[in-house]
PyMOL Python script that loads the backbone (N, CA, C, O; Angstrom):
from pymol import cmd

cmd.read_pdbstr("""\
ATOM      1  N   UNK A   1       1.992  18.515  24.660  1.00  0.00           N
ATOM      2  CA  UNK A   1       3.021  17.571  25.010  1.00  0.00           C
ATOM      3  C   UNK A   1       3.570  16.966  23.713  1.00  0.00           C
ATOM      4  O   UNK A   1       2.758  16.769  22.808  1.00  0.00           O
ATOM      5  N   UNK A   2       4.989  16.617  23.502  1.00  0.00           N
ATOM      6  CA  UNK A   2       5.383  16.085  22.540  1.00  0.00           C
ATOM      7  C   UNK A   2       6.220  15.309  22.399  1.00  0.00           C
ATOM      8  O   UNK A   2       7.311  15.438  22.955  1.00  0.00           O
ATOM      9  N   UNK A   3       5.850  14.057  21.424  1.00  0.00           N
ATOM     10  CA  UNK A   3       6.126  12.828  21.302  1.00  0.00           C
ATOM     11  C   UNK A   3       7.947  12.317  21.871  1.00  0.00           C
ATOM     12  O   UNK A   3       8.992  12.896  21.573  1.00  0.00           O
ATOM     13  N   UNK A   4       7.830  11.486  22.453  1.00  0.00           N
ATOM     14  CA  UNK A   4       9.275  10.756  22.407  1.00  0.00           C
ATOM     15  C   UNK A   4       9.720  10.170  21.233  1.00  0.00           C
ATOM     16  O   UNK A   4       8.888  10.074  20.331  1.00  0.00           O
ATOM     17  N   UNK A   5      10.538   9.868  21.090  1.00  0.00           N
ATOM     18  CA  UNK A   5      11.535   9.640  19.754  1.00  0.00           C
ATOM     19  C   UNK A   5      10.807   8.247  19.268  1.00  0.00           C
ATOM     20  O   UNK A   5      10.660   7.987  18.074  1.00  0.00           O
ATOM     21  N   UNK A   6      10.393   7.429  20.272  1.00  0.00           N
ATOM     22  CA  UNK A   6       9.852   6.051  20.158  1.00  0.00           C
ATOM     23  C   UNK A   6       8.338   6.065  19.497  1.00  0.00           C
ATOM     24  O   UNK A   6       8.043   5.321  18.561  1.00  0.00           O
ATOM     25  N   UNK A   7       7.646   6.764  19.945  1.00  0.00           N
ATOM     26  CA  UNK A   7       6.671   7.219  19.758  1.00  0.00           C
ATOM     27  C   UNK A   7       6.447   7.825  18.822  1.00  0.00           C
ATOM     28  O   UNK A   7       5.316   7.553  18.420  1.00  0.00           O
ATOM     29  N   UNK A   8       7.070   8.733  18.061  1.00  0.00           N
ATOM     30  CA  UNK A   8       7.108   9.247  17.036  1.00  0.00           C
ATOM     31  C   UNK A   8       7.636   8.395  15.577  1.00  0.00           C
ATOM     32  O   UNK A   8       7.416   8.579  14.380  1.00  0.00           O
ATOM     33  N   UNK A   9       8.334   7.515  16.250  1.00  0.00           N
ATOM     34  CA  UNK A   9       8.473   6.559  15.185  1.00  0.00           C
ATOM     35  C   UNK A   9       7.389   5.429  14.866  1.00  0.00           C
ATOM     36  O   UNK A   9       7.220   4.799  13.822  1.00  0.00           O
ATOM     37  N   UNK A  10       6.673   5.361  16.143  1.00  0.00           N
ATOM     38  CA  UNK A  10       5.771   4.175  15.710  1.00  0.00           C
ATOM     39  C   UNK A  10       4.618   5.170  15.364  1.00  0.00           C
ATOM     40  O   UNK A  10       3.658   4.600  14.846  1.00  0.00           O
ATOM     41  N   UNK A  11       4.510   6.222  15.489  1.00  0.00           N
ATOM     42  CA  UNK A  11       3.275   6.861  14.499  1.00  0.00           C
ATOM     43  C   UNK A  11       3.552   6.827  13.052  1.00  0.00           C
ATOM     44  O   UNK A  11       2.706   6.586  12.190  1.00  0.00           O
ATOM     45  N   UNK A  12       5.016   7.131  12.810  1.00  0.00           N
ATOM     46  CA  UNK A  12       5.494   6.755  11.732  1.00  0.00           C
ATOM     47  C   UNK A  12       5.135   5.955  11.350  1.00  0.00           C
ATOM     48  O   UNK A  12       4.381   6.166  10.400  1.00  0.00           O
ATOM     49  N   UNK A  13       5.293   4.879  11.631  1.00  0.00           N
ATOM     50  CA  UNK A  13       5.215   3.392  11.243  1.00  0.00           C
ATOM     51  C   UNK A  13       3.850   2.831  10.776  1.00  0.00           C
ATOM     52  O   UNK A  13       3.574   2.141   9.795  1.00  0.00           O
ATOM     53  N   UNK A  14       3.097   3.318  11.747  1.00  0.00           N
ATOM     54  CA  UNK A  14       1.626   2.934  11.354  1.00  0.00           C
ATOM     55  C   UNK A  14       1.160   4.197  10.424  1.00  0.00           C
ATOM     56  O   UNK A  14       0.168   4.009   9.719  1.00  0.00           O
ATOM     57  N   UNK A  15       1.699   5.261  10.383  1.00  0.00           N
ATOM     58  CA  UNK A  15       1.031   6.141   9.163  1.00  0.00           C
ATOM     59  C   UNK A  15       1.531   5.263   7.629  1.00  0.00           C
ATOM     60  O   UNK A  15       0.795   4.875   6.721  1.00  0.00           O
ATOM     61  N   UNK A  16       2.873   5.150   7.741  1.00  0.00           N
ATOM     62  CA  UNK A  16       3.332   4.107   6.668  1.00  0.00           C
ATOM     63  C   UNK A  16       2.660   3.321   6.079  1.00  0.00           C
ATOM     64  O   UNK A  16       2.203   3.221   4.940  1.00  0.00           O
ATOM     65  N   UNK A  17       2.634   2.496   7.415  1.00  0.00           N
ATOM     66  CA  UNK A  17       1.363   0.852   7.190  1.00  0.00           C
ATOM     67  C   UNK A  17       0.563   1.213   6.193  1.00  0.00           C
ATOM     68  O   UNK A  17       0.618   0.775   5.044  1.00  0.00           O
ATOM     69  N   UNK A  18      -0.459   2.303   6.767  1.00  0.00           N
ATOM     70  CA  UNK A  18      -1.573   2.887   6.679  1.00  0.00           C
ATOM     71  C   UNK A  18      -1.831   3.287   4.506  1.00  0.00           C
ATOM     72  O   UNK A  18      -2.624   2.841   3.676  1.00  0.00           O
ATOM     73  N   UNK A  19      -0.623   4.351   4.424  1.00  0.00           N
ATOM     74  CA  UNK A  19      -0.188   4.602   3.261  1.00  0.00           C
ATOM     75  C   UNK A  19      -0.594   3.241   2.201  1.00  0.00           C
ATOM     76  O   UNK A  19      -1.505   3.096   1.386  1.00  0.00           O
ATOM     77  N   UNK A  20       0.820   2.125   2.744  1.00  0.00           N
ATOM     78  CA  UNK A  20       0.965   1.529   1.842  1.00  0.00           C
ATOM     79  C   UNK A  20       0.099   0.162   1.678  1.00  0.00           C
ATOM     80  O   UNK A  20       0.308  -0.792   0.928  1.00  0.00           O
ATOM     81  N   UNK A  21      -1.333   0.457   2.980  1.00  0.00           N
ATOM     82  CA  UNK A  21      -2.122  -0.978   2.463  1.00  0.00           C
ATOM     83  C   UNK A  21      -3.175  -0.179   1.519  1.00  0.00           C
ATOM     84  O   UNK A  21      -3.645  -0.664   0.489  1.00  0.00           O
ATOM     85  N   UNK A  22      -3.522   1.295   2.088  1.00  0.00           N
ATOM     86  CA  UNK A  22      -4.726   1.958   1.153  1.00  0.00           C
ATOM     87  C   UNK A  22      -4.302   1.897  -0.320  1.00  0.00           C
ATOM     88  O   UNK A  22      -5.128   1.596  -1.182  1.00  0.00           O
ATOM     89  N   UNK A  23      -2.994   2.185  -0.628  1.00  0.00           N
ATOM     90  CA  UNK A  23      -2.815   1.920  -1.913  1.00  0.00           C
ATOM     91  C   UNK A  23      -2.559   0.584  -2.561  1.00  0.00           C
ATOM     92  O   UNK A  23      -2.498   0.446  -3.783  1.00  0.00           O
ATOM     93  N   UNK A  24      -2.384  -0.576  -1.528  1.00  0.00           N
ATOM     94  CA  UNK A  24      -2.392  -1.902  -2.236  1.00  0.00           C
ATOM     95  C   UNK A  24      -3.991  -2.439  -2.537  1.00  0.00           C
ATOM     96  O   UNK A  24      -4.339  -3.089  -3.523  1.00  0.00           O
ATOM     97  N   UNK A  25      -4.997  -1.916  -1.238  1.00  0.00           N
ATOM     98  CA  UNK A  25      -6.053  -2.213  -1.505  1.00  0.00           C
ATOM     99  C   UNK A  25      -6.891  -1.547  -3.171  1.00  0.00           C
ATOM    100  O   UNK A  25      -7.500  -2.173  -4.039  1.00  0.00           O
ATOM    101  N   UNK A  26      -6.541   0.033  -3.049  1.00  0.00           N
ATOM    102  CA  UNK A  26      -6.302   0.265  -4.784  1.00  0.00           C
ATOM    103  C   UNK A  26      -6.308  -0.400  -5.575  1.00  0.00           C
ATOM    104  O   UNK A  26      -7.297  -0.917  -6.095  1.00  0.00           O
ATOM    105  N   UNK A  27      -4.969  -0.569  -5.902  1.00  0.00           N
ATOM    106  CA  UNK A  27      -4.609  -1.201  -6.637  1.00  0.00           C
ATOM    107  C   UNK A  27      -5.297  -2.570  -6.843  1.00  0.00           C
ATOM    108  O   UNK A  27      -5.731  -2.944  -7.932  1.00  0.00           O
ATOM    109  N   UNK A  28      -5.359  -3.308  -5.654  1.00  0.00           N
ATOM    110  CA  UNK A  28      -6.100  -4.756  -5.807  1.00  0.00           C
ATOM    111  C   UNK A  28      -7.561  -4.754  -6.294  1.00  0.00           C
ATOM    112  O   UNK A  28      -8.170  -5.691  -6.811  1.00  0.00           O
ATOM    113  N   UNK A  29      -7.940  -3.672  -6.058  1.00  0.00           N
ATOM    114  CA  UNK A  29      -9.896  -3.305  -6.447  1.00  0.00           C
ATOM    115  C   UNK A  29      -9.511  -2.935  -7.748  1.00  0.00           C
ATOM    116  O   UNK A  29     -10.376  -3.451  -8.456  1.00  0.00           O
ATOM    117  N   UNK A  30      -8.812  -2.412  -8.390  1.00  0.00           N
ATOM    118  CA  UNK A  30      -9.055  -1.822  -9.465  1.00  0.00           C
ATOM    119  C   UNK A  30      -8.577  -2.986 -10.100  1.00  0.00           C
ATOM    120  O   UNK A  30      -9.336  -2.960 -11.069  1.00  0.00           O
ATOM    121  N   UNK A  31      -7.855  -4.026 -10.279  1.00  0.00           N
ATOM    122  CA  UNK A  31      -7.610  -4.771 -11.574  1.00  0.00           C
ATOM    123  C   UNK A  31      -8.424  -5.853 -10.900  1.00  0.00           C
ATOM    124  O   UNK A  31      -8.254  -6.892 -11.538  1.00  0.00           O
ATOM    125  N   UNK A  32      -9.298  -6.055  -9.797  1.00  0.00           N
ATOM    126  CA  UNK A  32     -10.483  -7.182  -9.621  1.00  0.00           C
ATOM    127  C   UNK A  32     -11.344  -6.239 -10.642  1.00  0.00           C
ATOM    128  O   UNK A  32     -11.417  -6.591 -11.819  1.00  0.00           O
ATOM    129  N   UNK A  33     -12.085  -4.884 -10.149  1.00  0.00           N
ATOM    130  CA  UNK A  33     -12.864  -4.949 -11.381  1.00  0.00           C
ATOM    131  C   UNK A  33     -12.731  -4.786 -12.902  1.00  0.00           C
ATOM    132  O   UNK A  33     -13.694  -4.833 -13.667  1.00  0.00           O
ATOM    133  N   UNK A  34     -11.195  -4.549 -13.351  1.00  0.00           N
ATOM    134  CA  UNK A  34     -10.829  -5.213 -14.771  1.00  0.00           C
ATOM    135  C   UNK A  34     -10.966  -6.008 -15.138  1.00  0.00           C
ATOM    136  O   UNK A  34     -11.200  -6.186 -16.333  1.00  0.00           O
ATOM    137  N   UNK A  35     -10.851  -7.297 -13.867  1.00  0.00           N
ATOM    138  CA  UNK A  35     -10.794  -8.330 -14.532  1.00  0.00           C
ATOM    139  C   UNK A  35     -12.528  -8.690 -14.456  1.00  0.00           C
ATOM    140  O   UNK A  35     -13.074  -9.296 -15.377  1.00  0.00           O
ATOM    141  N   UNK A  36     -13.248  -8.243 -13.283  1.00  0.00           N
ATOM    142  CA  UNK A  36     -14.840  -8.623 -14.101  1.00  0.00           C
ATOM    143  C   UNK A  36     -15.304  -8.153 -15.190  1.00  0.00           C
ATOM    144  O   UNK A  36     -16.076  -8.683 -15.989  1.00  0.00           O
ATOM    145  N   UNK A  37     -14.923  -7.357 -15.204  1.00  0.00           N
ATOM    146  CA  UNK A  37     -15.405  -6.326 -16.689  1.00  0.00           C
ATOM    147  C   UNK A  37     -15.160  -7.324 -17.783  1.00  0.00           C
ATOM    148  O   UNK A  37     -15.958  -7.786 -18.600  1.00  0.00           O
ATOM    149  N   UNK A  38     -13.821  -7.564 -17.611  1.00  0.00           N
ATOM    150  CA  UNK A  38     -12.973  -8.871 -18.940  1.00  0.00           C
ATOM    151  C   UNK A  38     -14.038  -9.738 -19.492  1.00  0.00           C
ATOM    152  O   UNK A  38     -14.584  -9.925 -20.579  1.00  0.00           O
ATOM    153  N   UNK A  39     -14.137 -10.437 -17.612  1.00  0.00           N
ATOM    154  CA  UNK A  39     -15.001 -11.600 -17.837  1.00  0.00           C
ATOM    155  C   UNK A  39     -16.045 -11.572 -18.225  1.00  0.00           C
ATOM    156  O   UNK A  39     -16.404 -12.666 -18.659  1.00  0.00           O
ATOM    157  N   UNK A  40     -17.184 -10.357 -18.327  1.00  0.00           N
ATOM    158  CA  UNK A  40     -17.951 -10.264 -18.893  1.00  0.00           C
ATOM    159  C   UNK A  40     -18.213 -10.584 -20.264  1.00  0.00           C
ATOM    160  O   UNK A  40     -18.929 -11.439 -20.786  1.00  0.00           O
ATOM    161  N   UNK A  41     -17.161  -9.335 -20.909  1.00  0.00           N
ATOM    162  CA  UNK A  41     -16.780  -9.412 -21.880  1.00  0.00           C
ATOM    163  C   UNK A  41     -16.422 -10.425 -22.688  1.00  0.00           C
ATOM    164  O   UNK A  41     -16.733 -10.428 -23.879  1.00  0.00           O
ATOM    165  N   UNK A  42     -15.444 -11.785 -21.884  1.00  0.00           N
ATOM    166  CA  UNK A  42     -15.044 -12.455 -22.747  1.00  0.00           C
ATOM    167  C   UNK A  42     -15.253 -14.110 -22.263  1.00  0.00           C
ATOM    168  O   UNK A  42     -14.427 -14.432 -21.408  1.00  0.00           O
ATOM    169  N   UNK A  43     -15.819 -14.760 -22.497  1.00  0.00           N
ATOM    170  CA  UNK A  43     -16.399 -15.899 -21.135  1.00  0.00           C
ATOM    171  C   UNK A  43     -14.895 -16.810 -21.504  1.00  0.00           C
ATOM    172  O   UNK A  43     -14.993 -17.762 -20.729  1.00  0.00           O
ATOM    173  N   UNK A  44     -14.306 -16.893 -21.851  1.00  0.00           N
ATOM    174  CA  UNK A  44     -12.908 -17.706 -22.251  1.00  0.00           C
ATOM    175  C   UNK A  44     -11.984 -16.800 -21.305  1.00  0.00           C
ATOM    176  O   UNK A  44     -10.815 -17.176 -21.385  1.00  0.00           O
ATOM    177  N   UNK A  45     -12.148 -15.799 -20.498  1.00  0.00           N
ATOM    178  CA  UNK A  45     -10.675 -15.244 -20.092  1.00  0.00           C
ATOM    179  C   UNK A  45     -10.246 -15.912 -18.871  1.00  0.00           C
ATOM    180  O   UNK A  45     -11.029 -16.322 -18.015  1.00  0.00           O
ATOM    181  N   UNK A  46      -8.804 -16.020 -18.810  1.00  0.00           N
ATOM    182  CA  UNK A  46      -8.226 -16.739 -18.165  1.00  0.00           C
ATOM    183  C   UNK A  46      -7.910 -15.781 -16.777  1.00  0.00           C
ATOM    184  O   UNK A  46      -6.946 -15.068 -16.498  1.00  0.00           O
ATOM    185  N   UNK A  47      -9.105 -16.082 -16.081  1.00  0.00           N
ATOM    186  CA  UNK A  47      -8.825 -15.203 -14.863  1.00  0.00           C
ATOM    187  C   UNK A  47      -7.655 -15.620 -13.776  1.00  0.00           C
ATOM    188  O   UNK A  47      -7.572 -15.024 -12.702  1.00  0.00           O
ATOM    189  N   UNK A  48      -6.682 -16.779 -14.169  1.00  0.00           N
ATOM    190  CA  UNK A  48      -5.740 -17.239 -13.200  1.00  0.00           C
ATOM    191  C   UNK A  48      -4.572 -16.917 -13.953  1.00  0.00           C
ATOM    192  O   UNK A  48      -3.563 -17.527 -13.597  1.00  0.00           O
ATOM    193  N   UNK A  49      -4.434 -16.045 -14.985  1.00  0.00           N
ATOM    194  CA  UNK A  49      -3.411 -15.075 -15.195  1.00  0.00           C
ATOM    195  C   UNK A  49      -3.136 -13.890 -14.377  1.00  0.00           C
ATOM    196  O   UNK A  49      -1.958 -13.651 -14.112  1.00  0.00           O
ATOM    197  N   UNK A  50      -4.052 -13.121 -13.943  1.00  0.00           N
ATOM    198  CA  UNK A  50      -4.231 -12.200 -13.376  1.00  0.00           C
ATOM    199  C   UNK A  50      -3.104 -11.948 -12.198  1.00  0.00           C
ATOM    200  O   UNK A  50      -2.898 -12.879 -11.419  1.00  0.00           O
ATOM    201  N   UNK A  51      -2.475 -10.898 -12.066  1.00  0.00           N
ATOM    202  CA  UNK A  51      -1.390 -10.993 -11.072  1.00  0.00           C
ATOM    203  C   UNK A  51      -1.937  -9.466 -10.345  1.00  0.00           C
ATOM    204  O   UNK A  51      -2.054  -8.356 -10.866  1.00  0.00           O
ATOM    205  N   UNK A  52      -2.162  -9.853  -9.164  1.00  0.00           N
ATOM    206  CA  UNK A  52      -2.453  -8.968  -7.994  1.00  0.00           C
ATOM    207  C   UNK A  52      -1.421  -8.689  -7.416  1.00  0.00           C
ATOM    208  O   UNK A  52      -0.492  -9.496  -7.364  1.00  0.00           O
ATOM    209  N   UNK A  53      -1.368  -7.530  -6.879  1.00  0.00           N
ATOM    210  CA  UNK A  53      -0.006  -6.548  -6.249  1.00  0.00           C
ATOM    211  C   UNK A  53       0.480  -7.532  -5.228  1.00  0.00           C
ATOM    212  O   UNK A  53      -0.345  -8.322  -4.770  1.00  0.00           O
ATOM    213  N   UNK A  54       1.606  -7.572  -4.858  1.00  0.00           N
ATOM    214  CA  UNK A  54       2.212  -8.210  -3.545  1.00  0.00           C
ATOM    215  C   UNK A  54       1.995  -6.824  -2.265  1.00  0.00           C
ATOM    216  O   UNK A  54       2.065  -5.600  -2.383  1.00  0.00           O
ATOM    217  N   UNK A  55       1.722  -7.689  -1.119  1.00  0.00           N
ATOM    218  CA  UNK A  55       1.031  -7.163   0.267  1.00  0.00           C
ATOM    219  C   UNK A  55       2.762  -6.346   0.160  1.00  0.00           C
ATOM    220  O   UNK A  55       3.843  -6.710  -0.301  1.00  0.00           O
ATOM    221  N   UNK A  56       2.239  -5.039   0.894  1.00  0.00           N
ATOM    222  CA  UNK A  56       3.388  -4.299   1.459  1.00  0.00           C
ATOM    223  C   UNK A  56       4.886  -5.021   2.653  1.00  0.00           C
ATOM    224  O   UNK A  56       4.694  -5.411   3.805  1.00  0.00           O
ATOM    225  N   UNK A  57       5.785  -5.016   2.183  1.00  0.00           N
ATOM    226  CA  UNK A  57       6.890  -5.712   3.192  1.00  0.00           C
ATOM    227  C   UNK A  57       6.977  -5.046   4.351  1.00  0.00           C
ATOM    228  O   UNK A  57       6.234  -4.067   4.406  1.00  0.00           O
ATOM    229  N   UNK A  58       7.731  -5.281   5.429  1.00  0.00           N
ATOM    230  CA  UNK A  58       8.062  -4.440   6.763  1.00  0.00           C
ATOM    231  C   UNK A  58       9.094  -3.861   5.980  1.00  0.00           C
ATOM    232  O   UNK A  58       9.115  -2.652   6.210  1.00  0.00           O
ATOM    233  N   UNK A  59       9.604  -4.057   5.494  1.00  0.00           N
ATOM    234  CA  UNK A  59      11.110  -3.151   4.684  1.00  0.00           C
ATOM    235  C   UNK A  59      10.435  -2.084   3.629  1.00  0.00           C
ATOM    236  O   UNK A  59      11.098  -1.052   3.523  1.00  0.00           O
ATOM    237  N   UNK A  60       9.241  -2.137   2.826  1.00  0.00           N
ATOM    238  CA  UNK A  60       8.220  -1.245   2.329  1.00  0.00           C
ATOM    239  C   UNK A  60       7.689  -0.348   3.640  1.00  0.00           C
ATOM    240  O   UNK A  60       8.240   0.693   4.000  1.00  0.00           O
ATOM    241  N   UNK A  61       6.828  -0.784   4.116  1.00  0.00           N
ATOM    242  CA  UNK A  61       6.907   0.084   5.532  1.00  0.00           C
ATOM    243  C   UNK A  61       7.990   0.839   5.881  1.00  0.00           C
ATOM    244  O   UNK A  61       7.798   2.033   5.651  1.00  0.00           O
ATOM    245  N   UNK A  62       9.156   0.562   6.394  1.00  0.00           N
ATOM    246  CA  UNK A  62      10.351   1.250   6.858  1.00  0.00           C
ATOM    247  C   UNK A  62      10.485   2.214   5.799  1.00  0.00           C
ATOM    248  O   UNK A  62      10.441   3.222   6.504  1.00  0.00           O
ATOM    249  N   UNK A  63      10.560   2.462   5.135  1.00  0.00           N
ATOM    250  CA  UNK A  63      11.318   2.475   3.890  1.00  0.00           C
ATOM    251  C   UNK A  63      10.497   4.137   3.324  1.00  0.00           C
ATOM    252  O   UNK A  63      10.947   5.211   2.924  1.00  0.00           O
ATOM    253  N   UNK A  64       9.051   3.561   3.582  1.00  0.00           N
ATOM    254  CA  UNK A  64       7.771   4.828   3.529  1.00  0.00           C
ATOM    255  C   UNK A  64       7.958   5.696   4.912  1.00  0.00           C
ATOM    256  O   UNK A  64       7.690   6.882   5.104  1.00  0.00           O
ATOM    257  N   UNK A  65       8.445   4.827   5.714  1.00  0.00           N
ATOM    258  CA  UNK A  65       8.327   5.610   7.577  1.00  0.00           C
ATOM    259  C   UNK A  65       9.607   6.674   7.611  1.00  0.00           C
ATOM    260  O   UNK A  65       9.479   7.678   8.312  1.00  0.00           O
ATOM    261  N   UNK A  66      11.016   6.440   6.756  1.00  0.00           N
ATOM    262  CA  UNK A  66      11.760   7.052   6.754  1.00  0.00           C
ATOM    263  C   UNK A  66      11.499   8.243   5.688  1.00  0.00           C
ATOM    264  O   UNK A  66      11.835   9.408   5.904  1.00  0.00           O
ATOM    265  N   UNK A  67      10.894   7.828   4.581  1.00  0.00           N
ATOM    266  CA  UNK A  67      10.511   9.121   3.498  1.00  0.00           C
ATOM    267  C   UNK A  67       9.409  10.371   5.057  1.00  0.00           C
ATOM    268  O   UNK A  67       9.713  11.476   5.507  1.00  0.00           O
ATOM    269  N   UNK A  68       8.309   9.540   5.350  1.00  0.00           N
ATOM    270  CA  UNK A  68       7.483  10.300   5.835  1.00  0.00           C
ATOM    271  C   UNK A  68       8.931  11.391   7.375  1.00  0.00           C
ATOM    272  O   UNK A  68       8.998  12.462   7.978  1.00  0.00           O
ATOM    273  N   UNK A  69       9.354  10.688   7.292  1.00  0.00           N
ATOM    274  CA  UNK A  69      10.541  11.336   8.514  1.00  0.00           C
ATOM    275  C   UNK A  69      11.527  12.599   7.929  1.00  0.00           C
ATOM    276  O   UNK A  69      11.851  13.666   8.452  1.00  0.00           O
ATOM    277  N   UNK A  70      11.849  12.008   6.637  1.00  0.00           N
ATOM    278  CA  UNK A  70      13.232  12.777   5.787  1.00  0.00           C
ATOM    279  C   UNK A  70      11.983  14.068   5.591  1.00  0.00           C
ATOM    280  O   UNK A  70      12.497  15.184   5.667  1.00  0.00           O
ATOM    281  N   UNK A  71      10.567  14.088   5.374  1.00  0.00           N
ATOM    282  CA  UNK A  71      10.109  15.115   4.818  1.00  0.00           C
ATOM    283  C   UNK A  71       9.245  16.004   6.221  1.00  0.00           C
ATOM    284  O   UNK A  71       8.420  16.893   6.011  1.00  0.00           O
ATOM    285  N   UNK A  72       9.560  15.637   7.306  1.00  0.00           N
ATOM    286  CA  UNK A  72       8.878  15.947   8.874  1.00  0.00           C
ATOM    287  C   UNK A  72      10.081  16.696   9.053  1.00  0.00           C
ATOM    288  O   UNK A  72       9.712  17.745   9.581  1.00  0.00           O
ATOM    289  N   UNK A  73      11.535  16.730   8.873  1.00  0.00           N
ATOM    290  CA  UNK A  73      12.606  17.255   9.362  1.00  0.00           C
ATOM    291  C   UNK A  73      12.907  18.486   8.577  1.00  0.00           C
ATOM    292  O   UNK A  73      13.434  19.501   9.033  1.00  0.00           O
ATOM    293  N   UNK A  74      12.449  18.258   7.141  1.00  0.00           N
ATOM    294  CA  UNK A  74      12.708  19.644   6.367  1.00  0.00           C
ATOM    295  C   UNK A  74      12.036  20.605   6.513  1.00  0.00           C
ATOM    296  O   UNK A  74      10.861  20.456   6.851  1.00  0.00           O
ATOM    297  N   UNK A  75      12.487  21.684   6.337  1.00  0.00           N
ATOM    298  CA  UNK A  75      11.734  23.080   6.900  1.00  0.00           C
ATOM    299  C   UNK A  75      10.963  23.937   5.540  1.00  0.00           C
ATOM    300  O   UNK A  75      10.355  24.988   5.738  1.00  0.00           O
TER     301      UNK A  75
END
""", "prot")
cmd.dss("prot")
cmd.show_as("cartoon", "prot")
cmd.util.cbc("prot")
cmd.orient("prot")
């Protein structure tokens, strides 16, 4: 059986989601443990410099849901 148009978009959507929190969570683990490493390293570092990724937008979402679509349609 195969998907309705609606349906196929909200798989979209949540594959998107999906995409773009695994790679924010990435990203967010990897410069937390830079920055322990730092702190080890340096007991003066200013760990409230540190700038962590911004959470994925619904317009980031869309945006990944239409790439994942433009590349479902090509043959």
């Amino acid at each position: 059986m195969s998907a309705t148009p609606y349906e196929l978009r909200a798989q979209l959507l949540k594959q998107a989601e999906g995409i773009l929190m695994q790679r924010h969570q990435q990203e967010h683990a990897t410069i937390r443990e830079a920055m322990h490493i730092q702190m080890q390293r340096d007991s003066e570092f200013d760990f409230t410099a540190v700038h962590y990724p911004a959470m994925p937008t619904t317009e980031d979402i869309i945006d990944e849901a239409e790439k994942l679509y433009k590349f479902v349609q090509t043959k």
